[in-house]
C-alpha positions as CSV (number, residue, x, y, z in Angstrom):
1,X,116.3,42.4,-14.1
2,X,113.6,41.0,-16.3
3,X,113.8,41.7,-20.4
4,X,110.7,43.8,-20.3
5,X,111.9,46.1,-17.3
6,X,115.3,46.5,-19.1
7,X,113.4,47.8,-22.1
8,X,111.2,50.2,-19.9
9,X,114.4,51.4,-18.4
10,X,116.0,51.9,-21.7
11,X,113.3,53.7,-23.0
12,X,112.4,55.9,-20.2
13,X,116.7,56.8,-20.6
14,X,116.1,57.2,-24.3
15,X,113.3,59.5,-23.9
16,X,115.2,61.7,-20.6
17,X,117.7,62.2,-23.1
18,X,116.2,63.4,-26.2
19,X,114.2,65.6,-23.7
20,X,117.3,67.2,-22.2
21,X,119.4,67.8,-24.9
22,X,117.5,71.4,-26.3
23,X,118.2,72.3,-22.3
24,X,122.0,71.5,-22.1
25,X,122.6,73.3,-25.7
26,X,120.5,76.0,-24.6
27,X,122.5,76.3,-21.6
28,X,126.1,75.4,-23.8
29,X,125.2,78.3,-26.1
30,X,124.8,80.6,-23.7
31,X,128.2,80.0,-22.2
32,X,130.0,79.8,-25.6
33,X,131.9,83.4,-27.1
34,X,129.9,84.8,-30.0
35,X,132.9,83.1,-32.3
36,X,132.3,79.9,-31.2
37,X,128.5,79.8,-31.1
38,X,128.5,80.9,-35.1
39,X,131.0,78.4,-35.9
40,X,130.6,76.2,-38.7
41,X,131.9,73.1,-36.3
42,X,129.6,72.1,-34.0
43,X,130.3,70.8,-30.5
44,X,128.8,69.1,-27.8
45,X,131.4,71.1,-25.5
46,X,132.9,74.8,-25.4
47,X,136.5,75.2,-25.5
48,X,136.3,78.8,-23.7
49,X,133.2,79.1,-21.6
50,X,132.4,82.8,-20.4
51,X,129.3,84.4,-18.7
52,X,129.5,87.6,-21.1
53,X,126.0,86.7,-22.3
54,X,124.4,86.5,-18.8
55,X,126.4,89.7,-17.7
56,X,125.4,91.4,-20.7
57,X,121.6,90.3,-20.1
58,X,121.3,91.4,-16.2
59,X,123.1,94.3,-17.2
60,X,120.5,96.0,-19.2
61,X,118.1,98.6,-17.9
62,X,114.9,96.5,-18.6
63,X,115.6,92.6,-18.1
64,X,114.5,93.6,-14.4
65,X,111.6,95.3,-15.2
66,X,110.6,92.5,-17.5
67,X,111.6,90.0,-15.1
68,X,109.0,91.6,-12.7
69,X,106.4,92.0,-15.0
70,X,106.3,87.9,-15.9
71,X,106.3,87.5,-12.2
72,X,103.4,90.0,-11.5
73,X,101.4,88.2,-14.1
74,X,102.3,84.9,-13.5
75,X,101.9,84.9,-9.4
76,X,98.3,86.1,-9.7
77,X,96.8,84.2,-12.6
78,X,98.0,80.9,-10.3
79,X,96.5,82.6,-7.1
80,X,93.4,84.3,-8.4
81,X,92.9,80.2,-10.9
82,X,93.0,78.7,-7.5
83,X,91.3,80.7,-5.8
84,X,88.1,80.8,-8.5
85,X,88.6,76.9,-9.6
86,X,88.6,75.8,-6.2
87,X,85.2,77.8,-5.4
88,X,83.6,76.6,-9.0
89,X,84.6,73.1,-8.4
90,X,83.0,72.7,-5.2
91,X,79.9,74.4,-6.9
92,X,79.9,72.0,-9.8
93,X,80.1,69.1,-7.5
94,X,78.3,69.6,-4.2
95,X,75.2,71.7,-5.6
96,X,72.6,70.6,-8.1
97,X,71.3,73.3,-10.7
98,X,69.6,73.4,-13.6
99,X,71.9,73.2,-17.0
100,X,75.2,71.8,-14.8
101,X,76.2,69.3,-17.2
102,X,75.9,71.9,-19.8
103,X,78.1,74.6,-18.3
104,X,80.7,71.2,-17.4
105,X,80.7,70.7,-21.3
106,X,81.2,74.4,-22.2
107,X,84.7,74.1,-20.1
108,X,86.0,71.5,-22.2
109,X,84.8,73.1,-25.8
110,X,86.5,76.1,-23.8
111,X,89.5,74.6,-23.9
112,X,89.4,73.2,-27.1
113,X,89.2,76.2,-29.0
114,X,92.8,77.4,-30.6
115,X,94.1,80.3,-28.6
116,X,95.2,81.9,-32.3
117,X,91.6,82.0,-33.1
118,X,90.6,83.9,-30.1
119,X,93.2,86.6,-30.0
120,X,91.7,88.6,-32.1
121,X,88.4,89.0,-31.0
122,X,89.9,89.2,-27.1
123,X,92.2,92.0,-28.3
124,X,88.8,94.1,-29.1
125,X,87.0,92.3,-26.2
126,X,90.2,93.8,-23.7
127,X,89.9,97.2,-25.8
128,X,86.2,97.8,-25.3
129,X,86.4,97.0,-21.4
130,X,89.6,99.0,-20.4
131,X,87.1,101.7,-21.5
132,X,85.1,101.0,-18.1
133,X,87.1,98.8,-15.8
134,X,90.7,100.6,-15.6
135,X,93.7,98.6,-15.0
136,X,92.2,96.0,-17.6
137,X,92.1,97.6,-20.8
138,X,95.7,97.6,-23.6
139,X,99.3,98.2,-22.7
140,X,98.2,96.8,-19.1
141,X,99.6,93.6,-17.1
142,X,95.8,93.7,-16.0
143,X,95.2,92.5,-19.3
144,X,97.1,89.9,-19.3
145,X,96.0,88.7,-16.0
146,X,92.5,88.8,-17.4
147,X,93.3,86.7,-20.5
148,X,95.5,83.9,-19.0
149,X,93.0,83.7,-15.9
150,X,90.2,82.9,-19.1
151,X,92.0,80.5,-20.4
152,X,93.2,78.3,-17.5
153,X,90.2,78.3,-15.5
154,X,88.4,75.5,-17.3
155,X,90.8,73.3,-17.5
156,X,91.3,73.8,-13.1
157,X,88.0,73.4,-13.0
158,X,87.5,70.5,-14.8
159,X,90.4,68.8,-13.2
160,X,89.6,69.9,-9.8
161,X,85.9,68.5,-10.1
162,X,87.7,64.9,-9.8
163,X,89.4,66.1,-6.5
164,X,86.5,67.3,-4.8
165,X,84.1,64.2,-5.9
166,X,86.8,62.5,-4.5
167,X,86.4,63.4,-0.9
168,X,83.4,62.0,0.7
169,X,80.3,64.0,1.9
170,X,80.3,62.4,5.1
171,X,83.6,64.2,5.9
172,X,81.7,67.3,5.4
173,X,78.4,66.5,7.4
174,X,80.7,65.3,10.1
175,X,82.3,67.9,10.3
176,X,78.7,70.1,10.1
177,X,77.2,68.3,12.8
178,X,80.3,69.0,15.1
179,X,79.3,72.6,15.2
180,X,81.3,73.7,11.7
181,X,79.6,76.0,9.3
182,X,79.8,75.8,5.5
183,X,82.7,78.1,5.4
184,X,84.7,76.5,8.1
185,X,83.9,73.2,6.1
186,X,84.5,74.8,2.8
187,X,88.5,75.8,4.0
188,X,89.5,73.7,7.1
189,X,87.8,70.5,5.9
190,X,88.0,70.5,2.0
191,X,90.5,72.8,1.2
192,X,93.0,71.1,2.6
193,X,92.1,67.7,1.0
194,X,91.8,68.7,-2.1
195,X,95.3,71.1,-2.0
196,X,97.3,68.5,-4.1
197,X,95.2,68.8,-6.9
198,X,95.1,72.6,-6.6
199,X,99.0,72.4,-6.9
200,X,98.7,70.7,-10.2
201,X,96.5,72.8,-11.3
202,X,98.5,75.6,-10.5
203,X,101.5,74.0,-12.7
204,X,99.6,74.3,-15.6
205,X,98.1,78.0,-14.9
206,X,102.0,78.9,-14.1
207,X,103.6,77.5,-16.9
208,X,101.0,78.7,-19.7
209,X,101.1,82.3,-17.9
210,X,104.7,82.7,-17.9
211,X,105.4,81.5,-21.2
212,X,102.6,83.6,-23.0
213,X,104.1,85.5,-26.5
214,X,101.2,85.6,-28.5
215,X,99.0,88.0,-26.0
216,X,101.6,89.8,-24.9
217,X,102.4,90.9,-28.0
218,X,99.3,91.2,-28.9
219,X,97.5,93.2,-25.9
220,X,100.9,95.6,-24.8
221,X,101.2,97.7,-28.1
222,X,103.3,100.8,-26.8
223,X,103.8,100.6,-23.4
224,X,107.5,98.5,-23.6
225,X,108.3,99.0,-19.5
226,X,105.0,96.1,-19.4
227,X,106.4,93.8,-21.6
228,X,106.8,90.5,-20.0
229,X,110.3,88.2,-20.4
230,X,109.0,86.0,-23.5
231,X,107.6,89.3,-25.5
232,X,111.1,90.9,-24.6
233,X,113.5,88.2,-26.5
234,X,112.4,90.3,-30.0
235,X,114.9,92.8,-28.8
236,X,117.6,89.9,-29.7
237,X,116.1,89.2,-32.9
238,X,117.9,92.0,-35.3
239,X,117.3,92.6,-39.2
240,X,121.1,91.7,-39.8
241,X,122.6,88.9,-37.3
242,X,120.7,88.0,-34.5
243,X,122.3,88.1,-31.0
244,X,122.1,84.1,-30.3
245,X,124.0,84.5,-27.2
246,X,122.1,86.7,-26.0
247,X,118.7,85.0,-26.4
248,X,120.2,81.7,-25.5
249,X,121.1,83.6,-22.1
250,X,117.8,85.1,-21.6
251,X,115.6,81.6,-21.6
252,X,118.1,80.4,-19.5
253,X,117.3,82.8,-17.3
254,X,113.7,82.4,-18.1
255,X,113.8,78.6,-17.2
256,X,115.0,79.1,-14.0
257,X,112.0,80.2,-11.9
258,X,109.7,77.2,-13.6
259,X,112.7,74.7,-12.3
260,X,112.7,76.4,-9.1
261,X,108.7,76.5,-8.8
262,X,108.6,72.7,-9.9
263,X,110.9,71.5,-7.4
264,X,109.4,73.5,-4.2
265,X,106.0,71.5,-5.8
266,X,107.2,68.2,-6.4
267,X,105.8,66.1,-3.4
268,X,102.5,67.8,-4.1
269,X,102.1,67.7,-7.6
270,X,103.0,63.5,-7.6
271,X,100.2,63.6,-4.7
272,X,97.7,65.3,-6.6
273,X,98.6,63.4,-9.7
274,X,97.6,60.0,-7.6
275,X,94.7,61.7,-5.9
276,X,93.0,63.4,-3.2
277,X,91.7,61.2,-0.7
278,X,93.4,58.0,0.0
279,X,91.6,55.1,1.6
């Protein structure tokens, strides 16, 4: 083994490491007795492991319900992103319109604005509309979908308008002069070819939605049975000792449907990290 790959190697270990301690003493905490996980020594190990935390967690009367509400908003801000990058992209890329390049540039200074900065105004944006368009408005998981979908839709877009210019036309009028039509071509031809990059896409929408705090605090005032999972860990956080086991336990929990999602999207997300179309 060469000098620099042995240096590659030891960083790319270095770097594993430092990002998967916070994990294992997430997961050690939450598997430690209350005594232990106050105690002034500190260990890399627990001398009594227990699962009173988790019981204690999927006990209570609203982890499901909060459960459900993350995956509600989660599973359609990635479908309904998809669905409306997908069709944008291919608008963006294929059609030629007056003020493109300036509605290509809005989606990056979009995505550069701080979300912090735009909470407030979107809180009376969301107020205003639930007014006329029900299911949308405060103390609503509509709200939520709403907001997210805002906010990871330009940078789909963006992303997905490399995937599409990727694929050649001639594909497309190949297909067309076989008989296709432009929706046939628009979801048998260049759907498909283009799916990798939808799935990374869909990482990012899935892991922004699901671990939102700042709008669902902000946006679900008084209706506690739609609080989603990340909004829910204040219940934890108590004016005299705070119940570390139990939030340890929770974003355990929390963690486990992002691991699950990124493994049953691995081979596509490396594919549409390397591209759409190979030659």
């Amino acid at each position: 083994m060469s000098r620099s790959r042995l240096v590659a190697n030891t960083v790319a270990v270095a770097a594993a490491v430092v990002t998967l301690f916070p994990i294992y003493w997430m997961v050690l905490s939450a598997i430690k007795p209350p005594g232990e996980i106050q105690s002034l020594e500190t260990r890399p190990w627990t001398l009594a492991p227990t699962l009173d935390n988790f019981t204690r967690i999927l006990g209570g009367e609203s982890f499901d319900r909060y459960l459900l509400n993350s995956v509600v908003v989660t599973l359609s801000v990635v479908a309904l992103s998809a669905l409306v990058a997908f069709l944008a992209a291919v608008a963006v890329t294929r059609f030629r319109f007056r003020l493109r390049t300036t509605v290509l540039i809005m989606f990056l200074i979009a995505q550069m604005v701080p979300i912090e900065a735009l909470t407030i105004p979107l809180f009376f944006l969301v107020r205003d509309l639930g007014a006329v368009v029900p299911g949308v408005g405060l103390n609503t998981l509509g709200s939520l979908v709403l907001v997210q979908l805002a906010f990871s839709l330009p940078f789909a877009i963006w992303m997905l308008r490399g995937f599409v210019a990727a694929v050649p036309e001639s594909i497309e009028e190949a297909a067309m002069i076989d008989g296709a039509g432009r929706a046939t071509v628009l979801w048998r031809v260049l759907f498909p070819l283009v799916a990798p990059g939808l799935v990374a896409t869909s990482v990012f929408s899935f892991i922004t939605a699901w671990n939102d705090f700042i709008f669902a605090k902000t946006f679900i005032i008084s209706a506690t049975e739609n609080q989603t999972l990340p909004s829910a860990l204040l219940v934890f956080f108590k004016p005299d000792e705070n119940d570390w086991g139990g939030i340890m336990a929770a974003s355990t929990l929390m963690t486990i449907p992002v691991l699950i999602f990124f493994v049953a999207v691995q081979r596509r997300l490396v594919a549409g990290l390397g591209g759409a179309v190979k030659d």
